[in-house]
N, C-alpha and C positions, 0 to 999 in steps of 0.2 A: 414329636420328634425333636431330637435337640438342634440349636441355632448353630450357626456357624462358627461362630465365636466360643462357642462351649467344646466344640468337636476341633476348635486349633489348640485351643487351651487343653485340651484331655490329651491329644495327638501328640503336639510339640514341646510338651514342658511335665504330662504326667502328671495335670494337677486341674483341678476346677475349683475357683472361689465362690464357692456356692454354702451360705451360712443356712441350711435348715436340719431344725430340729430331727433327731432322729429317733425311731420307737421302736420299743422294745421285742425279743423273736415271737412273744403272744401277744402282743396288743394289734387293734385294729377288729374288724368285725369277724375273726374267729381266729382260733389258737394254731397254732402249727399240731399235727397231730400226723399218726400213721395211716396210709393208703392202704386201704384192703385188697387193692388193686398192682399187682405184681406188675414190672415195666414190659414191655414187649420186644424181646425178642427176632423176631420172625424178620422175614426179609421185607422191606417196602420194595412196592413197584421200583424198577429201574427209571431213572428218571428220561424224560427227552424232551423237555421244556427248561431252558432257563429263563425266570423271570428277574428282571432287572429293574429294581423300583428307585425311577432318581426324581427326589424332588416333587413328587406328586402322580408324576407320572408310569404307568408300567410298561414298559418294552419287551414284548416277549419273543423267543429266539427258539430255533430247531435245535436241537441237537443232533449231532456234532456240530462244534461250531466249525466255517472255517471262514478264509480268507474274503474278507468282502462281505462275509452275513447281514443280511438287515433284518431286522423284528419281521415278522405275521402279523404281527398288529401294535398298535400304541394306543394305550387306554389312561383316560382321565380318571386317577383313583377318589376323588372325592369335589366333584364340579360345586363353586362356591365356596370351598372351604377357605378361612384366611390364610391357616397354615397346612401344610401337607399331611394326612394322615398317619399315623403309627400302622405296621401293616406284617404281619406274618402268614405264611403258608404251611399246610399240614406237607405230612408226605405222602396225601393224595389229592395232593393240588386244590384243598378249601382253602378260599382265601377270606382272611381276616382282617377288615379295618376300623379302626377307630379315630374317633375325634376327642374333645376332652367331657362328650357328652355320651358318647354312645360306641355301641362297636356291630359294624355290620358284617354279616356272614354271606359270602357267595361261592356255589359249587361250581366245579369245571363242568363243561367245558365253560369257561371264563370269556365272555363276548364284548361285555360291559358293564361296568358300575353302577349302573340308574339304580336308585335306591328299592326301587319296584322288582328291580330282579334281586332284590337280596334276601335269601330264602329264611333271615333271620334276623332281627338288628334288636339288641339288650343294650338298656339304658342304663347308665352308669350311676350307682348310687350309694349311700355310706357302708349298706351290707355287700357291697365289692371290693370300692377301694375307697380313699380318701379325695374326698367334695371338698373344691373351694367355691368361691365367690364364683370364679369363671371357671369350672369347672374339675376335672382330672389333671394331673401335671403329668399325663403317660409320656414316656420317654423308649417305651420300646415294648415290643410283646415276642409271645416266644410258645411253640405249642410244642410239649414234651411225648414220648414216645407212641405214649396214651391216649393221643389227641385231646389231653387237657388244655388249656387257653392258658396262659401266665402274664399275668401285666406289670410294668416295672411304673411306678409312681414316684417321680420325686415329691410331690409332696403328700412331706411325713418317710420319704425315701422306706416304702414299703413296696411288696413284692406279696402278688395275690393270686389264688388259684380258681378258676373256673373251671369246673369238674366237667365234665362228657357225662349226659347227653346235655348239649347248650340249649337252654330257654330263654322266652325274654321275661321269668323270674328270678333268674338267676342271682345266690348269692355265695362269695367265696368259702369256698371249701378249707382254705387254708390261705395263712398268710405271715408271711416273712419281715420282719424288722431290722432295717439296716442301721446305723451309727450310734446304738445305745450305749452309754457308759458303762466300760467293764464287759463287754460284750466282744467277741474275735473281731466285730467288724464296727468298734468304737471310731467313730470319726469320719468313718468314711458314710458318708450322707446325698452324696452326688449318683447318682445308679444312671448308667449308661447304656450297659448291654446285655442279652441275657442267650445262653443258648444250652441244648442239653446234648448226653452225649446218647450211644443208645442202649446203655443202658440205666437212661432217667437220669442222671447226675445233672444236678443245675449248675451249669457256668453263670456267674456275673461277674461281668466286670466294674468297678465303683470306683469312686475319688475324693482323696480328703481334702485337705487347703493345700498339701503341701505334695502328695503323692497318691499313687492309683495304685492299683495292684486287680488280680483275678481271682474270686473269693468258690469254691467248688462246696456243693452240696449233696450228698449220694442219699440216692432212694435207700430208704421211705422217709425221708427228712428229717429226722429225728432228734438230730443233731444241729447247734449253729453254723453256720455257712465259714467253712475256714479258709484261710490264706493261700494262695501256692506257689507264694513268694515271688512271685514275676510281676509285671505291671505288661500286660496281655492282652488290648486291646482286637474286637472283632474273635476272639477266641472261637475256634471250632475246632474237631474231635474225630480224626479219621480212627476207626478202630478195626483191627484186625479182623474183623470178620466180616469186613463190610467190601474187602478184595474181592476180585473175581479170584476161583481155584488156578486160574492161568496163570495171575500174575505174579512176576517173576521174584518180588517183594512185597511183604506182606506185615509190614510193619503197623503198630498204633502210634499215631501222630498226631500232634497237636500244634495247629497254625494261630496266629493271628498277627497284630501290628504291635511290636515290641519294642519298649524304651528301656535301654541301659546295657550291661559291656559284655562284648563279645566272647570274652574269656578272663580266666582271671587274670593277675597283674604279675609277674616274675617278681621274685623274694627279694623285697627293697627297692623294688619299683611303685612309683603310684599308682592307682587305677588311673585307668585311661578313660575317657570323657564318654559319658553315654551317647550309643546310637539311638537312630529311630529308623528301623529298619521292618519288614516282613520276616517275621521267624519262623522253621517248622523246629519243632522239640518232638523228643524223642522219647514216646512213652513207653514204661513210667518214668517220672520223673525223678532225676537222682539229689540229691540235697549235698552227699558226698561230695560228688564230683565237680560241683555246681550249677545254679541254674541258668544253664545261655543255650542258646542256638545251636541246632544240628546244624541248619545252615541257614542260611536269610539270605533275603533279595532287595538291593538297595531303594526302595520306595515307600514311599506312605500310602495307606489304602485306609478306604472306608467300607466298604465292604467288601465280606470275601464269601465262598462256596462250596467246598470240595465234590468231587464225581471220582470217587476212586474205583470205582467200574472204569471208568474213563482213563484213569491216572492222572487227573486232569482238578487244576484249581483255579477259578475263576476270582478276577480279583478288581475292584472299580478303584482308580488311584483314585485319592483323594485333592487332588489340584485341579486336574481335568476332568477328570470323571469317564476316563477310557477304561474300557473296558480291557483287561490281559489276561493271558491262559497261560497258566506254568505248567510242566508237568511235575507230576509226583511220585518217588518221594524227589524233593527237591536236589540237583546237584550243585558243589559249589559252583561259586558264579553264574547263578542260574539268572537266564534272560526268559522275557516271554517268549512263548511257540508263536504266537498271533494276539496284536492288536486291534480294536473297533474300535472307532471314533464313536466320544460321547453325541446322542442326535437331538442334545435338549438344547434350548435358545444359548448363548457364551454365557449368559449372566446366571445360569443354572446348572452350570457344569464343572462348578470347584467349589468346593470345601461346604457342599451343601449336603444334608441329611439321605442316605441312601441304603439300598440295600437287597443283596442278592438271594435269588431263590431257587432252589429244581425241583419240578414237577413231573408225574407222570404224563 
């Protein structure tokens, strides 16, 4: 997961100085190629777990939240590790974690981490992703509609597919190269974030020396991963058919933590000085009219979740690591419905690696 210092630097300024080499969209231990395998559709279990993973640790929560909620339980995700795990959820609540050596699989219901209840653990090796001396540089993982696995590697800033059914012979099915010269996503070599929407489209978020932006990739991959001209941090994907028939709005929406201006500038005016705000955008997205905020809410967040069953979006600032719940779609000046105090030690509850989840 990334340090602290990497996620103030991506957060507050839109930028990571991070000098590594970047390769090409076929290089690494197999080519980008097409999926025989059509995205899914169908509806996932409604969720009624949020899991909330700060800093090593998982806190998991009932759903509804309300006023006062404490976790069901608090789980140590990886006892001994030096650094916290990289760590993603299907959406039926398989949890995945890895280190820069391996990645362990645990089914719900979810009790504990001991490596003995992990009904699966694949060892990381060059037919995955790319080995250094000490190992993996994963910086995040991401499981797409399919329940494929996806790993984000800074080093070599490659992005790799572990296909369903997961062994522990596994090797990449497919694999993405981010910062090649001449390539849509030249320069940007830093890989942050990664999420899909449902119908398969890979989000990442990435950063050059100088700027960040949110690069989309739609099933069957076929194509280079293009720009969407935002710098869109935590990026995720409410899509219109994911409402209840109830609700009263039934918009496709796309949230995450946004740098730069809220509107454009009046005719001989300057632009006005970049925000860093929560944005929702209103999809699709228009280039016309330009790209800012339907509306945004004045904070920094490090992870976020939506429940639009719910109408409900979960969001962990990134200073404290409180926990807020906005509703959705967002209105101006929108405040949280309800705050939780972050329950991790103070020295682990700002600006350290996190990340939200809902499970069945």
């Amino acid at each position: 997961m990334k340090c602290s210092s990497l996620f103030a630097a991506v957060m507050a300024a839109g930028a990571a100085a991070v000098a590594i080499s970047g390769c090409g969209l076929t290089s690494g231990p197999a080519p980008i190629v097409n999926s025989s395998i059509p995205p899914v559709l169908l509806p996932t279990p409604a969720p009624k777990l949020l899991y909330v993973d700060h800093y090593g640790t998982l806190y998991v929560y009932q759903l509804p939240l309300t006023k006062g909620a404490k976790p069901t339980r608090a789980l140590q995700e990886w006892p001994g590790l030096a650094v916290p795990p990289v760590m993603a959820v299907d959406p039926y609540g398989v949890v995945a974690l890895a280190s820069s050596r391996s990645v362990r699989i645990f089914h719900p219901p979810i009790t504990s981490f001991d490596p003995k209840k992990a009904k699966l653990e694949i060892k990381l090796t060059p037919a995955i992703t790319e080995i250094g001396v000490s190992g993996a540089d994963l910086i995040d993982m991401a499981y797409d509609p399919n329940d494929n696995l996806w790993l984000l590697n800074n080093l070599g800033a490659e992005i790799s597919e572990l296909r369903t059914p997961l062994t522990k012979d596994m090797v990449a099915a497919l694999t993405i190269g981010f910062g090649a010269p001449g390539s849509k996503t030249a320069g940007f070599t830093t890989l942050v974030k990664a999420s899909f929407d449902v119908n398969a489209a890979l989000y990442v978020y990435a950063a050059a020396s100088v700027r960040s932006r949110l690069f989309k990739m739609s099933f069957p991959y076929a194509r280079q991963p293009g720009s969407l001209g935002i710098n869109l941090n935590q990026a995720i994907l409410v899509d219109s058919s994911q409402w209840l028939p109830t609700a009263p709005s039934q918009p496709s929406l796309l949230f995450g933590q946004y740098l730069g201006q809220l509107s454009s500038p009046k005719p001989g005016s300057p632009p006005s000085p970049p925000v860093n705000v929560m944005g929702e955008f209103v999809e699709p997205l228009d280039p016309v009219q330009g790209l800012f905020p339907n509306q945004h809410a004045d904070t920094i967040v490090g992870a976020l979740a939506a429940d639009p069953q719910r109408s409900r979006l979960y969001a962990l600032t990134a200073q404290t690591g409180e926990l807020d719940v906005y509703g959705i779609p967002m209105q101006k000046g929108t405040k949280p419905i309800l705050t939780l105090p972050c329950l991790g030690a103070p020295s682990d509850c700002g600006e350290k690696p996190e990340h939200l989840f809902l499970a069945p």
